[in-house]
FIVOLO-979659 format. One record per residue: x, y, z of N, C-alpha, C in turn. Coordinates in nm, 2 decimals, padded with zeros to 4 digits. Atoms other than C-alpha are relative to their C-alpha. Layout:
BEGIN
R    n.X    n.Y    n.Z   ca.X   ca.Y   ca.Z    c.X    c.Y    c.Z
R      X      Y      Z      X      Y      Z      X      Y      Z
...
***
This chain:
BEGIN
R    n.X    n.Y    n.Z   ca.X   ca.Y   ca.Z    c.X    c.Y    c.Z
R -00.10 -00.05 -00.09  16.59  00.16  01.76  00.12 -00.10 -00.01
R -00.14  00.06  00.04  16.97  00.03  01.74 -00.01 -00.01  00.15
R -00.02  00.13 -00.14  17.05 -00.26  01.99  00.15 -00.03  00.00
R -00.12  00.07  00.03  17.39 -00.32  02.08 -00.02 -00.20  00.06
R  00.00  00.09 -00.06  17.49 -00.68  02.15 -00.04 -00.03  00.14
R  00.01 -00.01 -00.14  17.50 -00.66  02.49 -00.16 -00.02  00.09
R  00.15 -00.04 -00.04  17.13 -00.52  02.49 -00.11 -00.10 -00.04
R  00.08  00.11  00.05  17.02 -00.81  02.26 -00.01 -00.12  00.10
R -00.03  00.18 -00.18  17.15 -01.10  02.53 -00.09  00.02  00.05
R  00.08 -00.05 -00.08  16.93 -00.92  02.74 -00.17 -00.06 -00.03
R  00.14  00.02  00.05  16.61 -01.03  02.56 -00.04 -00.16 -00.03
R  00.03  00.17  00.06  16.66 -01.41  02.46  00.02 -00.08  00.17
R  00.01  00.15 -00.11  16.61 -01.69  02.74  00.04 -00.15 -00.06
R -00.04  00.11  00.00  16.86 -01.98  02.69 -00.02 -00.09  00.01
R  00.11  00.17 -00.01  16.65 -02.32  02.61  00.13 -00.06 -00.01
R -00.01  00.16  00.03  16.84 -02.63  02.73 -00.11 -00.08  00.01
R  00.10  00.11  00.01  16.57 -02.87  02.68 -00.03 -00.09 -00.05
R -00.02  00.11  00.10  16.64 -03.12  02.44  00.00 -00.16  00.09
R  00.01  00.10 -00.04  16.58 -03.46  02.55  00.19 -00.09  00.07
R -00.11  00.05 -00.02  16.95 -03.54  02.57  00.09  00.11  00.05
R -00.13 -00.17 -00.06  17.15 -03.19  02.71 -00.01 -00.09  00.14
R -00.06  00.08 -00.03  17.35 -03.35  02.97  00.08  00.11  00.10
R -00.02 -00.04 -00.08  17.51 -03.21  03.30  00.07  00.14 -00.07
R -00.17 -00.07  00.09  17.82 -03.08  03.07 -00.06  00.11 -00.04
R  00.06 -00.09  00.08  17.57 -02.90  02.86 -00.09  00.09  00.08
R  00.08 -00.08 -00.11  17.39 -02.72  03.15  00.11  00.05  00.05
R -00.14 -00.06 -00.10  17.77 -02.61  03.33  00.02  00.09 -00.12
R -00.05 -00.04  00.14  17.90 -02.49  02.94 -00.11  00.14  00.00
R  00.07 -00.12  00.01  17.57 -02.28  02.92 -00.05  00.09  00.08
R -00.01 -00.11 -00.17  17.57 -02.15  03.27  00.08  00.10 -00.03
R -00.16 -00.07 -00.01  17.90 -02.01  03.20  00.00  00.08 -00.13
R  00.03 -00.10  00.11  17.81 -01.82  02.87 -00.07  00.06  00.02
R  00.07 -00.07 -00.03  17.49 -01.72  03.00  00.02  00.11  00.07
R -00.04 -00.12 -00.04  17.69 -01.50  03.26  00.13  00.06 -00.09
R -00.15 -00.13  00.10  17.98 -01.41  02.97 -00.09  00.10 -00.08
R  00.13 -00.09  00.09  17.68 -01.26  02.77 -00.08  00.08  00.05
R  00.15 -00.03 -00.05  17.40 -01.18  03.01 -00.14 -00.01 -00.04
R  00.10  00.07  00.09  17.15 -01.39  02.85 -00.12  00.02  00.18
R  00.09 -00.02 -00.08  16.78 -01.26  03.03  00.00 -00.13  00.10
R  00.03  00.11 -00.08  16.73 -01.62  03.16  00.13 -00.18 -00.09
R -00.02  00.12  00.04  16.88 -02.00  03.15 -00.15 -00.07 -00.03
R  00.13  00.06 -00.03  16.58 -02.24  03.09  00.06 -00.19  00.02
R -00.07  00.16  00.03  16.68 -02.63  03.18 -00.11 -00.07  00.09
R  00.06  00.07 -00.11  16.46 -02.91  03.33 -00.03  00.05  00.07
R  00.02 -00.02 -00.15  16.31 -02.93  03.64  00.14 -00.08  00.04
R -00.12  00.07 -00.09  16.60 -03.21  03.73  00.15  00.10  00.04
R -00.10 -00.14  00.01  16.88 -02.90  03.65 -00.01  00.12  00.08
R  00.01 -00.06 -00.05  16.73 -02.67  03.81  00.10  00.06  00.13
R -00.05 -00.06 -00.13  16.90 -02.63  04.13  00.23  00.01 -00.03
R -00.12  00.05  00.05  17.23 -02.74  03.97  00.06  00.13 -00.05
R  00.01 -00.14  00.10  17.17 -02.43  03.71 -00.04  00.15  00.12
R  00.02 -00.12 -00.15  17.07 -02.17  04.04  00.14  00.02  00.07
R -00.12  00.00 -00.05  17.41 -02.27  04.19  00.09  00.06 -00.10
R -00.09 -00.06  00.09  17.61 -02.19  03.88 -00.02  00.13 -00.07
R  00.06 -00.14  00.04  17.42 -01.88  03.83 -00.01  00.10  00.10
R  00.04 -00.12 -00.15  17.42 -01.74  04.21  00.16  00.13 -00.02
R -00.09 -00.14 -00.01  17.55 -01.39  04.18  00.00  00.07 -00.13
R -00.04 -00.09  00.11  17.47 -01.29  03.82 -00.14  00.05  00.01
R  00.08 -00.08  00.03  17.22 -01.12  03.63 -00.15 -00.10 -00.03
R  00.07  00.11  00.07  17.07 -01.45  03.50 -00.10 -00.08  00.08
R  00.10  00.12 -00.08  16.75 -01.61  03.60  00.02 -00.15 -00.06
R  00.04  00.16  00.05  16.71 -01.95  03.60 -00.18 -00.06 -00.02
R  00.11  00.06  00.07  16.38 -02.10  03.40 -00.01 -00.09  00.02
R  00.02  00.20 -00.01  16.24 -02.44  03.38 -00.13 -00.05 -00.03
R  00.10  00.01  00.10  15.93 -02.55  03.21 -00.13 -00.11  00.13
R  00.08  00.06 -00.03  15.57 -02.71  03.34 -00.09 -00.13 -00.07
R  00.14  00.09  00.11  15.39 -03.01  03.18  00.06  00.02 -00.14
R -00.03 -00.06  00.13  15.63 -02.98  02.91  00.05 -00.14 -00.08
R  00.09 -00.09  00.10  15.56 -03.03  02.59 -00.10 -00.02 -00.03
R  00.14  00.04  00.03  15.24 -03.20  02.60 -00.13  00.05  00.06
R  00.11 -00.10 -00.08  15.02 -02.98  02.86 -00.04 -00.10  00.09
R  00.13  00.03 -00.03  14.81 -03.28  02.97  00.01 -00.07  00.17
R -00.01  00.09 -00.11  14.92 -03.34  03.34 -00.10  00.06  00.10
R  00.11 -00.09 -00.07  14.63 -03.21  03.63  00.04  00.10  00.02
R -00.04 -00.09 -00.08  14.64 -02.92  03.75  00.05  00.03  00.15
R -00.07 -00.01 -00.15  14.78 -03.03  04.10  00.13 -00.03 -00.02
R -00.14  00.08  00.06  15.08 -03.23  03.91  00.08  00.14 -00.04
R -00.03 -00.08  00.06  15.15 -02.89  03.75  00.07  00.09  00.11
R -00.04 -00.11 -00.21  15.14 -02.67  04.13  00.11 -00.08  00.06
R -00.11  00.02 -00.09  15.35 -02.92  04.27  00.15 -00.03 -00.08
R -00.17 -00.04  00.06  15.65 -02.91  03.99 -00.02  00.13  00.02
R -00.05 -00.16 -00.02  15.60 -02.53  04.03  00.09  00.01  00.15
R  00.00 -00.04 -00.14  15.63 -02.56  04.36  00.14 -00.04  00.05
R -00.11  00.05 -00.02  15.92 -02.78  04.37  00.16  00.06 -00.07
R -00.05 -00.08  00.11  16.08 -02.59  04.10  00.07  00.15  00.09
R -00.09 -00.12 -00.07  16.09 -02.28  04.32  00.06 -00.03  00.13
R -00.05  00.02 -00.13  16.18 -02.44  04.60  00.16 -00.02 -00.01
R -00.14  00.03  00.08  16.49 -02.55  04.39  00.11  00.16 -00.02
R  00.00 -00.17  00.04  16.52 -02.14  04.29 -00.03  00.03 -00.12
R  00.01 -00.07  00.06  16.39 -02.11  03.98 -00.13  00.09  00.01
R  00.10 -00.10 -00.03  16.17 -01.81  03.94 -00.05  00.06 -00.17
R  00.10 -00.08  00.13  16.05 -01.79  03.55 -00.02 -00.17 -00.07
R  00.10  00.14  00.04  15.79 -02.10  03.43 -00.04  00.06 -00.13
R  00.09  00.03  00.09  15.68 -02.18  03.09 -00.13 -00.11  00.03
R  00.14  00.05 -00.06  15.33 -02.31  03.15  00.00 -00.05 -00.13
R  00.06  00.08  00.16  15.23 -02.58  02.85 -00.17 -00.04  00.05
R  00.21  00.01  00.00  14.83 -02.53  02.86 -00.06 -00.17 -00.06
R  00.09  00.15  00.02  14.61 -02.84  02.85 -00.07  00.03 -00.18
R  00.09 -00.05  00.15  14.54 -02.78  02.45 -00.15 -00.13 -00.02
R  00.10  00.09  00.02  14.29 -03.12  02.46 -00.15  00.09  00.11
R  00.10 -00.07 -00.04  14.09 -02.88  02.71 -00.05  00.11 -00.10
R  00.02 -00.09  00.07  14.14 -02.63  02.49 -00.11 -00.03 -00.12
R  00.04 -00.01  00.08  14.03 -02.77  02.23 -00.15 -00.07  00.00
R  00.14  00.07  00.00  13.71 -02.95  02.38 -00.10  00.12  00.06
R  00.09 -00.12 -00.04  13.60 -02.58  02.49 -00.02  00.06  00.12
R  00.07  00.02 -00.07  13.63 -02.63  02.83  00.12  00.10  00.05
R -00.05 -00.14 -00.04  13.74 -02.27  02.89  00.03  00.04  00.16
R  00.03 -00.07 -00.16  13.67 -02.20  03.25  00.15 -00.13  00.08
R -00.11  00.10 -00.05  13.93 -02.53  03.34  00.15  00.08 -00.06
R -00.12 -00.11  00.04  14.19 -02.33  03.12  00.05  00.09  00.08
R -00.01 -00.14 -00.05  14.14 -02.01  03.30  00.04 -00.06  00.16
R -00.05  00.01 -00.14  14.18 -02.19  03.69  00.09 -00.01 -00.04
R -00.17  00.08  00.01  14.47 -02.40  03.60  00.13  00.15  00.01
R -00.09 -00.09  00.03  14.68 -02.07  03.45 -00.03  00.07  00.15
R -00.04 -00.07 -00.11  14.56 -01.86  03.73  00.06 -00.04  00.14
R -00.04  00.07 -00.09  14.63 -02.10  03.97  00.14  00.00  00.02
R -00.13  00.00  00.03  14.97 -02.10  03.85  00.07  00.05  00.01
R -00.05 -00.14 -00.07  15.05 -01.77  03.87  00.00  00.07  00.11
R  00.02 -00.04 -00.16  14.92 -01.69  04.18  00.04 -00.05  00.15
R -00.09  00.08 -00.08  15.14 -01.96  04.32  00.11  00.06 -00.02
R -00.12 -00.05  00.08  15.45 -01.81  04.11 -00.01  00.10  00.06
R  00.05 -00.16 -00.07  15.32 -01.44  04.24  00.04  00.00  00.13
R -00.05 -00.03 -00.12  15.38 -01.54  04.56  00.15  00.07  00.05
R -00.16 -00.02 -00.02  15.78 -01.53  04.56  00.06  00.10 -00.11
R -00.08 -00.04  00.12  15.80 -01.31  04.24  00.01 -00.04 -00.13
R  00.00  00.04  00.14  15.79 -01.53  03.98 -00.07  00.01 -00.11
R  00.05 -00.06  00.16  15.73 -01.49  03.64 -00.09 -00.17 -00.11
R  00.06  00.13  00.06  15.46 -01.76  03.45  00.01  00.08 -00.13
R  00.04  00.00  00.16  15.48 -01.76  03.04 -00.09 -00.09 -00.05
R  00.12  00.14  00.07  15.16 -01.98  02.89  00.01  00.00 -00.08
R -00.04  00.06  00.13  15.30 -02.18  02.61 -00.18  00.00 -00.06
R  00.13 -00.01  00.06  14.98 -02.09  02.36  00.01 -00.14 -00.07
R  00.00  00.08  00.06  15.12 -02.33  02.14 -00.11  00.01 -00.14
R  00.09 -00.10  00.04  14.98 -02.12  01.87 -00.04 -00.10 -00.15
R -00.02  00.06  00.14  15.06 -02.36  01.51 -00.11 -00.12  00.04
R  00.11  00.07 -00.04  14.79 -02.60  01.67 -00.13  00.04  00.03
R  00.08 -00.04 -00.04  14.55 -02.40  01.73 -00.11  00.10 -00.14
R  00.09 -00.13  00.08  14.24 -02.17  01.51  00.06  00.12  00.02
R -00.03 -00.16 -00.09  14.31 -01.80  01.54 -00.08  00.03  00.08
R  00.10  00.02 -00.09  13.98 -01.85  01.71  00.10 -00.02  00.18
R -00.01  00.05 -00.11  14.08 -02.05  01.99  00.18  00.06  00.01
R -00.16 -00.07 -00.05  14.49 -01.85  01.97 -00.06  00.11  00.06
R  00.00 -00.14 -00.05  14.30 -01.51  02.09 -00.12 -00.07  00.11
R  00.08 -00.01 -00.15  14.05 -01.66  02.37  00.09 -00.05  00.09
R -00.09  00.03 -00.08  14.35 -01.86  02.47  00.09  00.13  00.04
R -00.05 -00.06 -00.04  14.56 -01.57  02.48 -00.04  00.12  00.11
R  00.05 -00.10 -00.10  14.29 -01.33  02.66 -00.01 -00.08  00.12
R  00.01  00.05 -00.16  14.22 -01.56  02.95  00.15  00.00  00.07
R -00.15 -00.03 -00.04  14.61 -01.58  02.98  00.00  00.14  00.07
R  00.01 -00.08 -00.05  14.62 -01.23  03.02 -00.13  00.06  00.11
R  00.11 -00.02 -00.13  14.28 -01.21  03.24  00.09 -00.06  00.15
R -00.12  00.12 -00.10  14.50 -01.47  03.45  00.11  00.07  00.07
R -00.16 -00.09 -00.02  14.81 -01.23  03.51  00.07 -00.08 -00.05
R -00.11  00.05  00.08  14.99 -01.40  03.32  00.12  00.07 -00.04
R -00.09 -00.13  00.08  15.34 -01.24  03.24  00.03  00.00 -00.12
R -00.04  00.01  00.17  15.39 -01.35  02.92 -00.09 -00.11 -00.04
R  00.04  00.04  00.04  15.21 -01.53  02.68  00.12 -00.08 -00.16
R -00.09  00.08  00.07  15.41 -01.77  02.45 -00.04 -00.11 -00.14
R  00.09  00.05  00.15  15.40 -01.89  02.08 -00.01 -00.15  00.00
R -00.02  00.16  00.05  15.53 -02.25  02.09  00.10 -00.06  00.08
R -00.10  00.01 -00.12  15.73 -02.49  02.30  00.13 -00.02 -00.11
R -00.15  00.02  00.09  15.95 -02.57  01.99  00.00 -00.15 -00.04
R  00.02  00.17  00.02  15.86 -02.95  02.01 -00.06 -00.03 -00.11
R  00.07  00.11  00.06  15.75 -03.18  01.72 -00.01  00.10 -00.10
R  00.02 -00.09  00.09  15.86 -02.93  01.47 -00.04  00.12 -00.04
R  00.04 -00.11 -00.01  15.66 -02.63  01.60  00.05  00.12  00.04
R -00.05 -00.18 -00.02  15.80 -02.31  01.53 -00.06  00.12  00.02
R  00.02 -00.16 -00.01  15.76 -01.96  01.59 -00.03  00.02 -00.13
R  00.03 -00.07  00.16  15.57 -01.73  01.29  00.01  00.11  00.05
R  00.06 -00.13 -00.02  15.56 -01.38  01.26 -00.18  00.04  00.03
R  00.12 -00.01  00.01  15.19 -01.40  01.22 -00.06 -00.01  00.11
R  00.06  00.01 -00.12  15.12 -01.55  01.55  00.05  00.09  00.12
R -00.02 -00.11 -00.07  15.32 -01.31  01.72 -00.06  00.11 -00.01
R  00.11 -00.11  00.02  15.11 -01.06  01.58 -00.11  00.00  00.02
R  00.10  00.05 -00.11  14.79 -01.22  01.72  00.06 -00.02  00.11
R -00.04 -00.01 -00.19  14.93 -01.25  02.08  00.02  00.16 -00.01
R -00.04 -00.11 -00.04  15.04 -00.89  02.06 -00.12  00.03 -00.01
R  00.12 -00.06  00.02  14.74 -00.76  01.93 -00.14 -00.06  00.06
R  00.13  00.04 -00.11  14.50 -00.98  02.16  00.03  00.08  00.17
R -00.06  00.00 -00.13  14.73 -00.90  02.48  00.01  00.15  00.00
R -00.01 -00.22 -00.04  14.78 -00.54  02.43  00.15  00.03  00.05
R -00.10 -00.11 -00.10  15.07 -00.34  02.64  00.02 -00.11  00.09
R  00.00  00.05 -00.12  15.02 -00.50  02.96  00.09 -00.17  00.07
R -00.03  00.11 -00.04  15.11 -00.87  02.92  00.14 -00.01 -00.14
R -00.10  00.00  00.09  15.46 -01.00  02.73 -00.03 -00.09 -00.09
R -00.02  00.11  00.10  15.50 -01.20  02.44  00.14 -00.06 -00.05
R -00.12  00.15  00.01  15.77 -01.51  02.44 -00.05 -00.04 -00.16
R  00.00  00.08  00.17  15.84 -01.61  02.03  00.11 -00.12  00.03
R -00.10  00.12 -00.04  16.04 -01.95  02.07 -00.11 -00.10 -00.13
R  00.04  00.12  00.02  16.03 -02.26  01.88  00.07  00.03 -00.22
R -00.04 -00.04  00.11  16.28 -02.25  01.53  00.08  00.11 -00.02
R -00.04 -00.13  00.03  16.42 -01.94  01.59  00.14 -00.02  00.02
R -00.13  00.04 -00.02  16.84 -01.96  01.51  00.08  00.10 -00.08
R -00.11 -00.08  00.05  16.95 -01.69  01.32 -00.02  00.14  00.09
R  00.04 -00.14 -00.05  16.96 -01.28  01.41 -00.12  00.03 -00.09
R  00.05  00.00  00.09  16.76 -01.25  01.12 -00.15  00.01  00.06
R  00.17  00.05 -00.02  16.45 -01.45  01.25  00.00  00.03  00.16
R  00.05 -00.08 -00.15  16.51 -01.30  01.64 -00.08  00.18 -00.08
R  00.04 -00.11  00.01  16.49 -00.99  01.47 -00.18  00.05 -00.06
R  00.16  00.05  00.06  16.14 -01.06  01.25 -00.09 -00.03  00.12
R  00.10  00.00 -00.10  16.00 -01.15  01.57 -00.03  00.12  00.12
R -00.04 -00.08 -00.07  16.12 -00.90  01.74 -00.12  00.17 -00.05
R  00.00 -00.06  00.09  15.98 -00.66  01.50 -00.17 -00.01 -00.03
R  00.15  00.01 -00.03  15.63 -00.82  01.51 -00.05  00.01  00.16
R  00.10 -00.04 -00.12  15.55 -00.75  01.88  00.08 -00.08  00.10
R -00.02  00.08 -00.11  15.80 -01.00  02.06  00.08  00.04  00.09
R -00.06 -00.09 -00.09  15.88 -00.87  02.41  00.14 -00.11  00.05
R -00.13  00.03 -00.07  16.14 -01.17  02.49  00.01 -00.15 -00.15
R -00.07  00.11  00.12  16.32 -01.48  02.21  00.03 -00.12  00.15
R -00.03  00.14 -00.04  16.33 -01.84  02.34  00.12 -00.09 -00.12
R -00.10  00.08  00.13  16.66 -02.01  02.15  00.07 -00.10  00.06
R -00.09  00.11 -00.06  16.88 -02.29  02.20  00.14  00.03 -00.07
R -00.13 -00.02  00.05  17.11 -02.14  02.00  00.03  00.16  00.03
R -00.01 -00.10 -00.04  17.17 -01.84  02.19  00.11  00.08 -00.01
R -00.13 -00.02  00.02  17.55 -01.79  02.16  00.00  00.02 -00.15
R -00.04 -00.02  00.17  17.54 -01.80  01.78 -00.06  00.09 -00.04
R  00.06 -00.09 -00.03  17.30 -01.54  01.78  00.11  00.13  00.05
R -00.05 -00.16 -00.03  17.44 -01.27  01.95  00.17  00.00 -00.05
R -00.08  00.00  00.05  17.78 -01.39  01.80 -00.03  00.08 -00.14
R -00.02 -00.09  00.15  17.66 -01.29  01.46 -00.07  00.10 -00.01
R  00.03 -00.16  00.00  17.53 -01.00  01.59  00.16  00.15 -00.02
R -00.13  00.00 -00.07  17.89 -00.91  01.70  00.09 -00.01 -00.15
R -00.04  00.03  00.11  18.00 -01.02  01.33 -00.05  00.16 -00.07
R  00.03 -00.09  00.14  17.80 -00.77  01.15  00.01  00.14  00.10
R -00.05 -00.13 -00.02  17.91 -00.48  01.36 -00.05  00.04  00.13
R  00.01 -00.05 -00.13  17.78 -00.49  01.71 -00.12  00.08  00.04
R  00.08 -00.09 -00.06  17.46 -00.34  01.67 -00.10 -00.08 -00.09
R  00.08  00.04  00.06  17.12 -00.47  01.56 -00.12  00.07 -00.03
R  00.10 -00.11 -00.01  16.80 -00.25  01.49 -00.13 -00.09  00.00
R  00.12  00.08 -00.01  16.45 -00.38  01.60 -00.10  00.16  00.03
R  00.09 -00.13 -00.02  16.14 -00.21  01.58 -00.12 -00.10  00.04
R  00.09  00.06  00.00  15.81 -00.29  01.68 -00.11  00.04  00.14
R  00.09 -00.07 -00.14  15.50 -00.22  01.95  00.07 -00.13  00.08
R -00.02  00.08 -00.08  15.63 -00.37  02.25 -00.06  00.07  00.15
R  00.11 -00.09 -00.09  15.42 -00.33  02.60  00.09  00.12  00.11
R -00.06 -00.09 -00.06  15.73 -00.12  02.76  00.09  00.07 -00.11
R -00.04 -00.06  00.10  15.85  00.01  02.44  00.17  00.00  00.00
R -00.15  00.02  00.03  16.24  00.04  02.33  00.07 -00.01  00.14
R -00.05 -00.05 -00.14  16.38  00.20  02.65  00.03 -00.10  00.09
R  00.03  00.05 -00.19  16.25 -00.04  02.91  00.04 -00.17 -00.09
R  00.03  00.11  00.01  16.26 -00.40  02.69  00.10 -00.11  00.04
R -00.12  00.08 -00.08  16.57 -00.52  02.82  00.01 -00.06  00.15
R  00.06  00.04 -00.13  16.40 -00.52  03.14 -00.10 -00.02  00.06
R  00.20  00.05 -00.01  16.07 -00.70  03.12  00.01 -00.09  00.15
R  00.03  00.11 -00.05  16.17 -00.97  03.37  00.03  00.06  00.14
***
């Protein structure tokens, strides 16, 4: 189905997260994210409230990440940045999963933490994504992690945080779609910078793009003629994907 620009913004979530993005660099992309209508900003928790202010009145949520990018802080350390987080206003969390649990099996500590998470977030509306952090993982342990996710309510399930060289594949998008089904989204992030590679992801099952280069993006969408064509199973299909969040 043919996407104009407009409809593309609609789907990528604006990563400032870089160790060094800087007040400047949080005002600059506030102020594009409403020239565009980019789904979400994502910045810090410290930005947060900074990025809510310069966003009150648009379309644009404000994001902001948990336990990020290493997963391994408790699960109360986790509730009370959420907590602080919304208190601030943001209302859409990338959740970074405890992968050292993950990977020692200990499933059932996975599955509170995430639901816990959500059902904190649920209260006010908000939206949790659980960084699978998929390029680390078996396909094994990418599809139990992604079903407890979705057992969890999870609203989205997410490939990578983008850290330490980990990108987004087609491949793993295609495992999260096809573990998660319809019901739950799938977040591709981590590498992704041209239209090219939104579109490939897009294309394998991804219901929303995590970029840091989000302006360049829908700019050279805008270059090759204002319209972009994506296909793929997505759990609200063409129609509705502009308005997952």
């Amino acid at each position: 189905m043919e996407f104009n620009c407009q409809q593309l913004a609609q789907i990528i979530d604006y990563a400032l997260l870089g160790q060094t993005v800087s007040d400047r660099d949080v005002e600059e992309a506030c102020r594009a994210a409403r020239h565009y209508g980019f789904a979400s900003v994502y910045v810090k928790p410290y930005a947060v409230a900074r990025a809510v202010s310069l966003l009150e009145g648009s379309s644009v949520a404000v994001g902001t990440v948990l336990s990020f990018p290493l997963g391994g802080d408790t699960t109360m350390v986790k509730l009370y940045a959420l907590e602080a987080a919304l208190r601030d206003g943001a209302r859409e969390f990338d959740l970074m999963t405890n992968l050292g649990a993950v990977k020692a099996g200990n499933w059932a500590y996975v599955a509170e933490e995430t639901r816990a998470v959500v059902q904190t977030a649920a209260k006010v509306g908000g939206i949790v994504k659980v960084i699978v952090e998929a390029p680390l993982l078996s396909r094994d342990e990418k599809v139990r992690l992604a079903r407890i996710c979705a057992e969890a309510g999870a609203d989205f399930v997410k490939t990578s945080s983008g850290f330490a060289g980990i990108s987004a594949t087609v491949k793993d998008v295609q495992i999260l779609r096809g573990t998660v089904g319809v019901e739950t989204g799938v977040k591709a992030s981590g590498g992704i910078r041209t239209l090219a590679q939104l579109k490939a992801m897009v294309d394998a099952g991804a219901d929303r793009i995590g970029t840091s280069v989000a302006v360049p993006i829908v700019d050279e969408c805008a270059r090759q003629g204002g319209f972009v064509n994506l296909e793929g199973p997505h759990r609200l299909g063409f129609t509705g994907l502009a308005l997952l969040r």
